[in-house]
FIFI-301405 format. One record per residue: residue number from 1; z, y, x of N, C-alpha, C, O in turn; residue in three letters. Coordinates in Angstrom, 2 decimals. Layout:
BEGIN
+-----+---------+---------+---------+---------+---------+---------+---------+---------+---------+---------+---------+---------+-----+
:   i :    n.pz :    n.py :    n.px :   ca.pz :   ca.py :   ca.px :    c.pz :    c.py :    c.px :    o.pz :    o.py :    o.px :  aa :
+-----+---------+---------+---------+---------+---------+---------+---------+---------+---------+---------+---------+---------+-----+
: NUM :       Z :       Y :       X :       Z :       Y :       X :       Z :       Y :       X :       Z :       Y :       X : ala :
...
+-----+---------+---------+---------+---------+---------+---------+---------+---------+---------+---------+---------+---------+-----+
//
This chain:
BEGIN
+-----+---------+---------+---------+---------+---------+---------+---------+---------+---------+---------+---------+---------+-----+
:   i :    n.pz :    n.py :    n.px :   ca.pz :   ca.py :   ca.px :    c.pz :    c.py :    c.px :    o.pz :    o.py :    o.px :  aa :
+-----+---------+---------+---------+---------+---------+---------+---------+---------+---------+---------+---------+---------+-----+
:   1 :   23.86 :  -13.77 :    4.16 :   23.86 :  -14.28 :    5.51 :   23.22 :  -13.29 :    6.48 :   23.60 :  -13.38 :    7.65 : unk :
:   2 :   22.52 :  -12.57 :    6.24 :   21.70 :  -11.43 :    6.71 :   22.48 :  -10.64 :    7.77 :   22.19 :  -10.29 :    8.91 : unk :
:   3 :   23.87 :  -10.42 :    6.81 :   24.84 :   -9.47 :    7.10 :   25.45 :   -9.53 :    7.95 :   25.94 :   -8.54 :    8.49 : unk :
:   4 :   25.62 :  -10.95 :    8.41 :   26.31 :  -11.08 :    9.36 :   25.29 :  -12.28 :   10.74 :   25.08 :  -13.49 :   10.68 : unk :
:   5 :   24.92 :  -11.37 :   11.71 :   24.51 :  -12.23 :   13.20 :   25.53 :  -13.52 :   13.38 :   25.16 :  -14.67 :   13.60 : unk :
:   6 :   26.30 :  -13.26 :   13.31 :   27.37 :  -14.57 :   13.50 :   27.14 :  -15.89 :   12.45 :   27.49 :  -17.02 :   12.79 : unk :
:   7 :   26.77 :  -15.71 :   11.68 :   26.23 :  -17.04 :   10.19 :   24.71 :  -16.81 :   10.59 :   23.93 :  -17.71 :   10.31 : unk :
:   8 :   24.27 :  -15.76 :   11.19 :   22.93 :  -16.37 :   11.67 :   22.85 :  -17.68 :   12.95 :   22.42 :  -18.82 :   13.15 : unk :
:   9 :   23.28 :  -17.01 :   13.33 :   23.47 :  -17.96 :   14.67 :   24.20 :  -19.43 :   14.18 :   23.66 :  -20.52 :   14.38 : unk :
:  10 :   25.61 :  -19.27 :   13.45 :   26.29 :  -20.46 :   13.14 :   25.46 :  -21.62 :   12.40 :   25.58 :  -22.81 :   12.68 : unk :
:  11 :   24.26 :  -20.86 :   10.99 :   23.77 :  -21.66 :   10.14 :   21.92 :  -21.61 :    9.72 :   21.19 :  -21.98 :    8.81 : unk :
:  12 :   21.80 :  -20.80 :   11.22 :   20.05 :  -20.64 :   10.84 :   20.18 :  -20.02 :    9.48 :   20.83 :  -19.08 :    9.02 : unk :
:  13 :   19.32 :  -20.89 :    9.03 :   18.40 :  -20.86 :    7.71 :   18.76 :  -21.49 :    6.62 :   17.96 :  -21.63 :    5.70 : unk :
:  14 :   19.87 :  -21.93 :    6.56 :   20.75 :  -23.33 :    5.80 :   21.61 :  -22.29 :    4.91 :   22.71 :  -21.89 :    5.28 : unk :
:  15 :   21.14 :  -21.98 :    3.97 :   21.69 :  -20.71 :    2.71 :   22.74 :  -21.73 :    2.64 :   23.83 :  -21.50 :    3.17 : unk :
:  16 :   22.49 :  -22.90 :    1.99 :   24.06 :  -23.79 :    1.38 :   24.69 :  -23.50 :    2.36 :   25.19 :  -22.38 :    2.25 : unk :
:  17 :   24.92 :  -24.04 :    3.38 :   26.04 :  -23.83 :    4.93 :   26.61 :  -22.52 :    4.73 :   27.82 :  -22.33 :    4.89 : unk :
:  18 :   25.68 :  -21.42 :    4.33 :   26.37 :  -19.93 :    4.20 :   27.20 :  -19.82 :    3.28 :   28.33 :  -19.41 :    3.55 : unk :
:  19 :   26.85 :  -20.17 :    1.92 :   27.57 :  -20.08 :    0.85 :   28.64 :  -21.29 :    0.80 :   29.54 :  -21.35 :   -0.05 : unk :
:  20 :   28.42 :  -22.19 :    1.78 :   29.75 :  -23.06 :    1.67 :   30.99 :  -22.22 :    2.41 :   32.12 :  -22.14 :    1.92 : unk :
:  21 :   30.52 :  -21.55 :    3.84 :   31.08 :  -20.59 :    4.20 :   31.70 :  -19.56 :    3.95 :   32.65 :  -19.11 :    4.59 : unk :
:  22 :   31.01 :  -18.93 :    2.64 :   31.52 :  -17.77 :    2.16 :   32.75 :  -18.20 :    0.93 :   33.73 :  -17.55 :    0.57 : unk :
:  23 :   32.33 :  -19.32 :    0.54 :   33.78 :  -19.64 :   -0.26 :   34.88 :  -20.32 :    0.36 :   35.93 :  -20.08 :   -0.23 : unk :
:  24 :   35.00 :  -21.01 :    1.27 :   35.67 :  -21.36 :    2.03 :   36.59 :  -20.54 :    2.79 :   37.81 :  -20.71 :    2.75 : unk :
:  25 :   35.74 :  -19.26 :    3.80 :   36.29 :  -18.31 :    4.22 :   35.65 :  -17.18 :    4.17 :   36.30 :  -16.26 :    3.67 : unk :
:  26 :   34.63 :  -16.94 :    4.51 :   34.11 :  -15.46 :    3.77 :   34.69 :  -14.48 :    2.59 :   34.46 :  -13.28 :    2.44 : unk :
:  27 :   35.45 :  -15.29 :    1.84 :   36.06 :  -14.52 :    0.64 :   37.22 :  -13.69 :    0.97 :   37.72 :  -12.59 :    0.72 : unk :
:  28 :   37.51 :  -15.37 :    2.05 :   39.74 :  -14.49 :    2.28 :   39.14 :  -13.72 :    3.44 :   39.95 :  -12.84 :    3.75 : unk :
:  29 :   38.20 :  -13.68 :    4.14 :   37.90 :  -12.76 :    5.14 :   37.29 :  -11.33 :    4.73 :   37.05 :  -10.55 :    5.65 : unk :
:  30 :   37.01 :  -10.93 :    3.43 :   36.58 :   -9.88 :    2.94 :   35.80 :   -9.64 :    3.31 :   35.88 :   -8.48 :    3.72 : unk :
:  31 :   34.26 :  -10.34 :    3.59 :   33.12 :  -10.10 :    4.52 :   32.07 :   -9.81 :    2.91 :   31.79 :  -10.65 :    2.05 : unk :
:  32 :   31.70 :   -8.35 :    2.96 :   30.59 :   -8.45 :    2.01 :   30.04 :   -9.48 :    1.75 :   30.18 :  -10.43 :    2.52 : unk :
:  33 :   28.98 :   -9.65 :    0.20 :   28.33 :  -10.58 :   -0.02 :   27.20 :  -10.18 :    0.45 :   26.70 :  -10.99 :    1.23 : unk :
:  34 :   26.60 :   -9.23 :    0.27 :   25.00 :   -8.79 :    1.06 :   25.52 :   -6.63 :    1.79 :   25.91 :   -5.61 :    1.21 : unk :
:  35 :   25.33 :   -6.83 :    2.63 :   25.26 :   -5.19 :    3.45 :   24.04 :   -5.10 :    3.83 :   23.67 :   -3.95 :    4.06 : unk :
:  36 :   23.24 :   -5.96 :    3.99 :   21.64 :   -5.93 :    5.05 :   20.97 :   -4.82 :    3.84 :   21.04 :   -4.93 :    2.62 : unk :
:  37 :   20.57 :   -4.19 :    4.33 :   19.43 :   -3.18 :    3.99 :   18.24 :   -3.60 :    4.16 :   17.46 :   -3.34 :    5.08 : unk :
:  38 :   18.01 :   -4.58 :    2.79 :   16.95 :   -5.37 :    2.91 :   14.93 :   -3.94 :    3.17 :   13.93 :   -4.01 :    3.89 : unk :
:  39 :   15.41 :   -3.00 :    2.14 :   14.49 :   -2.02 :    2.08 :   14.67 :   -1.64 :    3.35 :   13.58 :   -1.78 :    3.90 : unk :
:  40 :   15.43 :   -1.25 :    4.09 :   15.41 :   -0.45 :    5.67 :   14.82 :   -1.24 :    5.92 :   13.61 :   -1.06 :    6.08 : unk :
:  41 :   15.25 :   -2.16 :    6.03 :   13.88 :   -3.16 :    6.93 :   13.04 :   -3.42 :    7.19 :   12.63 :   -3.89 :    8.26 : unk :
:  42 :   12.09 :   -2.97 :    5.40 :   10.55 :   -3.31 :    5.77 :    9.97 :   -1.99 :    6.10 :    8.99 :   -1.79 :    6.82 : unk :
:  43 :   10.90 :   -0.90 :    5.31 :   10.38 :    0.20 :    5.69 :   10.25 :    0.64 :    7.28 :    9.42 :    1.51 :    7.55 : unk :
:  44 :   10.81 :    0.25 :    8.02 :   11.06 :    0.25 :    9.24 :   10.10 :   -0.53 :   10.45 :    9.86 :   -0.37 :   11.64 : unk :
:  45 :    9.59 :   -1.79 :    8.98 :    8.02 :   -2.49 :   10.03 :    7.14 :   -2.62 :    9.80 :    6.72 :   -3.67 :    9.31 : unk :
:  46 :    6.50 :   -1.70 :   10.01 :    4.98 :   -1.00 :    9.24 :    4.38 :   -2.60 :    9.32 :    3.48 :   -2.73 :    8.49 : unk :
:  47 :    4.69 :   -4.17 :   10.29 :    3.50 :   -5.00 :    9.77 :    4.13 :   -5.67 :    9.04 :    3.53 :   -6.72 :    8.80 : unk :
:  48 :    5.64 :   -5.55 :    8.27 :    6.71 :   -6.24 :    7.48 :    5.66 :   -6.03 :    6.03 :    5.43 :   -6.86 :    5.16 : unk :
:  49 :    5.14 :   -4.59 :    6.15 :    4.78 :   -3.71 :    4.70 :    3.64 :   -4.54 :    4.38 :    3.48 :   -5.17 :    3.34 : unk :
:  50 :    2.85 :   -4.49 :    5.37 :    1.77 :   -4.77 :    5.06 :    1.50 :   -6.80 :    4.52 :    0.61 :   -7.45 :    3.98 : unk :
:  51 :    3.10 :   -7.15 :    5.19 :    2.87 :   -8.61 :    4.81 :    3.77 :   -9.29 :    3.88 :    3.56 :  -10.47 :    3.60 : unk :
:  52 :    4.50 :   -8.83 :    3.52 :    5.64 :   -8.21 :    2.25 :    5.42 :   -7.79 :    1.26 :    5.85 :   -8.27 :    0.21 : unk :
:  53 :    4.74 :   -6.86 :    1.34 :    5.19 :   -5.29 :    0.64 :    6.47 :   -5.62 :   -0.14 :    7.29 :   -6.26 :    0.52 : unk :
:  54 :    6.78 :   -5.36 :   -1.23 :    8.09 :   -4.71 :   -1.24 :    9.06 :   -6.21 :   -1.83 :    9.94 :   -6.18 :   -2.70 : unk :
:  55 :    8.65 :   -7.23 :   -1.18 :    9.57 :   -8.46 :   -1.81 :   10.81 :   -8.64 :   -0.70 :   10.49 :   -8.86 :    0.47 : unk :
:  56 :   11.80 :   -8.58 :   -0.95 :   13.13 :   -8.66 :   -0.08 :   13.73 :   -9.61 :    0.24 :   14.65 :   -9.80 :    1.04 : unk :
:  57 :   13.14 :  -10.28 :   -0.50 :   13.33 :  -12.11 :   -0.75 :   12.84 :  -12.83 :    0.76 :   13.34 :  -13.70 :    1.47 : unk :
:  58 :   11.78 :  -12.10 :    0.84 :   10.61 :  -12.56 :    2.13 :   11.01 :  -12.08 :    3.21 :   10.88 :  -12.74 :    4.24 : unk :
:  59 :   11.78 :  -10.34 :    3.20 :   12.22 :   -9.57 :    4.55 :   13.56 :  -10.21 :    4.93 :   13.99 :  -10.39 :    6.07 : unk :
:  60 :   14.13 :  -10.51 :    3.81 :   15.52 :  -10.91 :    4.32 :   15.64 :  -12.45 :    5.12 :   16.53 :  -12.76 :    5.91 : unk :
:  61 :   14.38 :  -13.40 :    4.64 :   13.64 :  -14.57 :    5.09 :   13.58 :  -14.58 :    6.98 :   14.09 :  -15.22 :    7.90 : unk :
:  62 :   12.56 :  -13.37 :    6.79 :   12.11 :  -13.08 :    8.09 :   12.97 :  -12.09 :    9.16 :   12.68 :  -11.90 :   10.34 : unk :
:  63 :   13.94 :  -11.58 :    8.53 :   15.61 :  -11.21 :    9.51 :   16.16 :  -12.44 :   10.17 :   16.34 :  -12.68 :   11.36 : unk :
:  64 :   16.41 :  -13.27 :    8.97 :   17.43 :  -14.38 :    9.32 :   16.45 :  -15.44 :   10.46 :   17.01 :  -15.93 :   11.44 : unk :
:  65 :   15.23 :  -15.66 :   10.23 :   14.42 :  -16.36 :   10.98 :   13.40 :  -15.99 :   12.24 :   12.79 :  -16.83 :   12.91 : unk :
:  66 :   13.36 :  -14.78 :   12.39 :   12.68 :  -14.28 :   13.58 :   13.52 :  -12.90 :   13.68 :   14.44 :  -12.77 :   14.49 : unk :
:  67 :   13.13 :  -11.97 :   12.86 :   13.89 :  -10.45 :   13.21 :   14.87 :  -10.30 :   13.84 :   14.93 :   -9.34 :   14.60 : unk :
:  68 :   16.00 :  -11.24 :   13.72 :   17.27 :  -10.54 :   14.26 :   17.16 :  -10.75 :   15.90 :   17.65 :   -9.93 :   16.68 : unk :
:  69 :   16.49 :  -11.90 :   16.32 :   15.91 :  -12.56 :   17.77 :   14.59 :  -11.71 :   18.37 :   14.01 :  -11.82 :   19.44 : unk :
:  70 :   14.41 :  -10.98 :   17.44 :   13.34 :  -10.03 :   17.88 :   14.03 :   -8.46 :   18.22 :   13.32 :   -7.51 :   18.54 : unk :
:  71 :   14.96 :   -8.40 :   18.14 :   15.70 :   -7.27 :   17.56 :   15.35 :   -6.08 :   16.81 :   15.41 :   -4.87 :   17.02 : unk :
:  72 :   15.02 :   -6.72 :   16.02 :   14.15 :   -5.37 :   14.80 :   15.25 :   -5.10 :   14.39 :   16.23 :   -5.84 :   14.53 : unk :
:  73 :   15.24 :   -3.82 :   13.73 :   16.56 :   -3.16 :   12.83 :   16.09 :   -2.59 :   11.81 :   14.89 :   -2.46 :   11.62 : unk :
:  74 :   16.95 :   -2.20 :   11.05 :   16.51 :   -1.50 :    9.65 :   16.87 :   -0.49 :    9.75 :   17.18 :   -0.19 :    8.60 : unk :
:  75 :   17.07 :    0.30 :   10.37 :   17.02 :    2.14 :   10.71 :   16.23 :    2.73 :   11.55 :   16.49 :    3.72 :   12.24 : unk :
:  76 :   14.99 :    1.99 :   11.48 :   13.87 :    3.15 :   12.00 :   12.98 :    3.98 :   11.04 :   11.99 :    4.57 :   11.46 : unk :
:  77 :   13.38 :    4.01 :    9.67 :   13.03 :    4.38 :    8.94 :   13.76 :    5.86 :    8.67 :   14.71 :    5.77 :    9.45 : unk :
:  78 :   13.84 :    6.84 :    8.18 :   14.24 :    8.00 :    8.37 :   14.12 :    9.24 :    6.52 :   13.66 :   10.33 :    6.19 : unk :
:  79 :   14.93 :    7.98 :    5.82 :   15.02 :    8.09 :    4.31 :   15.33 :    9.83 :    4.37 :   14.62 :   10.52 :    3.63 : unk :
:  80 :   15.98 :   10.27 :    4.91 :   15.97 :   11.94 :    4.62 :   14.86 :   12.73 :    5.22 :   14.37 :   13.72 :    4.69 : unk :
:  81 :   14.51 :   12.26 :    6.32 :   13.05 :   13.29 :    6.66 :   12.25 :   13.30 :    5.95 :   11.67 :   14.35 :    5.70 : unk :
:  82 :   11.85 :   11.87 :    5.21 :   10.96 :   11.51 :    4.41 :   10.89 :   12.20 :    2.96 :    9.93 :   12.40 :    2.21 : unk :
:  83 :   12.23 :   12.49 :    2.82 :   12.05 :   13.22 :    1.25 :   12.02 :   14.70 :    1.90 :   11.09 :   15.32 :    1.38 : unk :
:  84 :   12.85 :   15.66 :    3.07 :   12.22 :   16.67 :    3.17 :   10.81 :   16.97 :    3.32 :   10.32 :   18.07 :    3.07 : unk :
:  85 :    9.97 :   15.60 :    3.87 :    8.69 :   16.02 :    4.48 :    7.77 :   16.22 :    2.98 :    6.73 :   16.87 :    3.06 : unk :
:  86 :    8.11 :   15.76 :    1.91 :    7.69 :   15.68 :    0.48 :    8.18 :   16.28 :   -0.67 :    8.99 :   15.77 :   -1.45 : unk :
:  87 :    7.47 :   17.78 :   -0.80 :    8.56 :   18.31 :   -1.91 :    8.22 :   17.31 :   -3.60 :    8.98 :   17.44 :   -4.56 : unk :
:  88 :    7.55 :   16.80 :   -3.62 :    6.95 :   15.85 :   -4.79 :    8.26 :   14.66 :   -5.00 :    8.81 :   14.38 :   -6.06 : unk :
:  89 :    8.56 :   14.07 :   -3.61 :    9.13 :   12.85 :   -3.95 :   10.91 :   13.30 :   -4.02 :   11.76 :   12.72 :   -4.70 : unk :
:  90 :   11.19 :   14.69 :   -2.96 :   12.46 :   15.00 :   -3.41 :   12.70 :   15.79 :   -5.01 :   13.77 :   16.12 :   -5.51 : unk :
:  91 :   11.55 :   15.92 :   -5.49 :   11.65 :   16.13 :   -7.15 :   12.09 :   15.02 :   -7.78 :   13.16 :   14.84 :   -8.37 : unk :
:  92 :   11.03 :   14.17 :   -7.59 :   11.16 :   13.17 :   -8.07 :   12.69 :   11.89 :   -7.96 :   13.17 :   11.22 :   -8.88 : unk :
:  93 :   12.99 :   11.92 :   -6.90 :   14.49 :   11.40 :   -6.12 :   15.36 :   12.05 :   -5.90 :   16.19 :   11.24 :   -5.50 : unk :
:  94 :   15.93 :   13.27 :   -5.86 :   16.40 :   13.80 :   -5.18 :   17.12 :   13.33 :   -4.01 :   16.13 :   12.96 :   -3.37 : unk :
:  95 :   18.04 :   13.09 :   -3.30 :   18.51 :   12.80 :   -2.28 :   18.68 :   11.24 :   -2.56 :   19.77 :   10.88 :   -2.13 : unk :
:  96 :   17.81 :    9.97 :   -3.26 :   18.19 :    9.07 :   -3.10 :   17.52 :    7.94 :   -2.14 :   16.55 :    7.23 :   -2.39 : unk :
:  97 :   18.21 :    7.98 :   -1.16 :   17.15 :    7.40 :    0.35 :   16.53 :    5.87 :   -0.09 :   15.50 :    5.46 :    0.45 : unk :
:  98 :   17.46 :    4.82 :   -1.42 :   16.78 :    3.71 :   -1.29 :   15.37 :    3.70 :   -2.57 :   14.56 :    2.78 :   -2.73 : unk :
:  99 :   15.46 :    5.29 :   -3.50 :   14.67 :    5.01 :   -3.99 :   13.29 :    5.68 :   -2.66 :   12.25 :    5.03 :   -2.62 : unk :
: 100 :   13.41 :    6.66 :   -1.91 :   12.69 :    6.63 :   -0.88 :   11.91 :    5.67 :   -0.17 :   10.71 :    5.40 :   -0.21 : unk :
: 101 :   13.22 :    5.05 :    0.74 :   12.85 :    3.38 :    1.17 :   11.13 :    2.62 :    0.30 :   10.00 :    2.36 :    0.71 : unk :
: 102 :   11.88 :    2.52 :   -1.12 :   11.33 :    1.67 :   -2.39 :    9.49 :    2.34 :   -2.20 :    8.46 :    1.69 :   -2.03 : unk :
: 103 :    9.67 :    3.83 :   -2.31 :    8.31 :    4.42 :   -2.56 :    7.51 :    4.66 :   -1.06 :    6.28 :    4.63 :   -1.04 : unk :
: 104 :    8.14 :    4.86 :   -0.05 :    7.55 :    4.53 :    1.15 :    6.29 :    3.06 :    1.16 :    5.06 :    2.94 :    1.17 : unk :
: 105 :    7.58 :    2.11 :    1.16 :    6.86 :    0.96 :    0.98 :    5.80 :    0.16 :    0.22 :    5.05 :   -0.75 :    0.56 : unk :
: 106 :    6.02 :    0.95 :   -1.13 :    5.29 :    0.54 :   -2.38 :    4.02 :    1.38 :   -2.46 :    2.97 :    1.00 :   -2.99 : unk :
: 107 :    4.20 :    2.42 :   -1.95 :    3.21 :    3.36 :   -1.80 :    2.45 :    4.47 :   -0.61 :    1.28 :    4.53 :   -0.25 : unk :
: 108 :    4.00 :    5.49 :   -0.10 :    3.71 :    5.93 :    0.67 :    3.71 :    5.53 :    2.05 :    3.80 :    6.55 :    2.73 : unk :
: 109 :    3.63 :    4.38 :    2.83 :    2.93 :    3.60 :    3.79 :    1.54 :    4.10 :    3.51 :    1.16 :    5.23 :    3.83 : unk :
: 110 :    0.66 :    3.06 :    2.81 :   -0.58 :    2.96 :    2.07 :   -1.47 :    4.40 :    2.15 :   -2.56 :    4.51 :    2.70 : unk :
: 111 :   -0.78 :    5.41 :    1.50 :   -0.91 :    6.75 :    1.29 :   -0.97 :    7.64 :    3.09 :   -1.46 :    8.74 :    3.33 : unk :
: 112 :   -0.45 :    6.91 :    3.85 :   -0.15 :    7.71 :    5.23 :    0.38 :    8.76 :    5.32 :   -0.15 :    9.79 :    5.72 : unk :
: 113 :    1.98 :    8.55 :    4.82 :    2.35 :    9.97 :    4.83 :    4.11 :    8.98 :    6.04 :    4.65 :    7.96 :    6.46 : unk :
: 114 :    4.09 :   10.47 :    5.92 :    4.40 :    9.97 :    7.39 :    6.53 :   10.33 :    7.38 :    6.97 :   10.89 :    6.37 : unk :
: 115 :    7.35 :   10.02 :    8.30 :    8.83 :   10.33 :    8.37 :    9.07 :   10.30 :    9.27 :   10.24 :   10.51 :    9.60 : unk :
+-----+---------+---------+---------+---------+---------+---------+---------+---------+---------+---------+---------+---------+-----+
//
């Protein structure tokens, strides 16, 4: 439901209403089942991290129920600067921005390193 502003608006917070939706018509409409970049998200709100940390369960909670009316987005986060700014974590990842995302949040927030 994340994915789409339009089932936000149509069904709040009412997951059944979504998923009655998505079998009904969501299916023949070819509308992904999840696109939200649940990790962009928190990575993106330094007080998401700190009240979250890395549960998606809770960010995707707080999209559908305040974020999207707030207009927060999940691309203020900057998954490639972040591994150039770190030759450690592009060892460790190489170019993979959601394991980035993952270690931002889980760690390098915390750590103050910066993207």
């Amino acid at each position: 439901m994340a994915s789409y502003s339009d089932l936000i608006n149509a069904f709040g917070s009412d997951t059944t209403a979504a998923i009655q939706h998505y079998i009904a018509n969501g299916y023949t409409e070819e509308r992904s089942k999840d696109s939200f970049d649940e990790l962009g998200y928190l990575a993106s709100n330094n007080d998401l991290i700190k009240a979250f940390g890395s549960d998606t369960t809770e960010a995707i909670k707080h999209y559908i129920s305040y974020g999207i009316t707030e207009g927060r987005g999940t691309d203020g986060f900057n998954a490639e600067s972040y591994l150039n700014n770190y030759a450690d974590l592009q060892s460790a990842f190489g170019n993979d921005h959601d394991l980035a995302k993952k270690h931002f949040i889980e760690h390098g927030f915390a750590e103050g390193r910066v993207f």
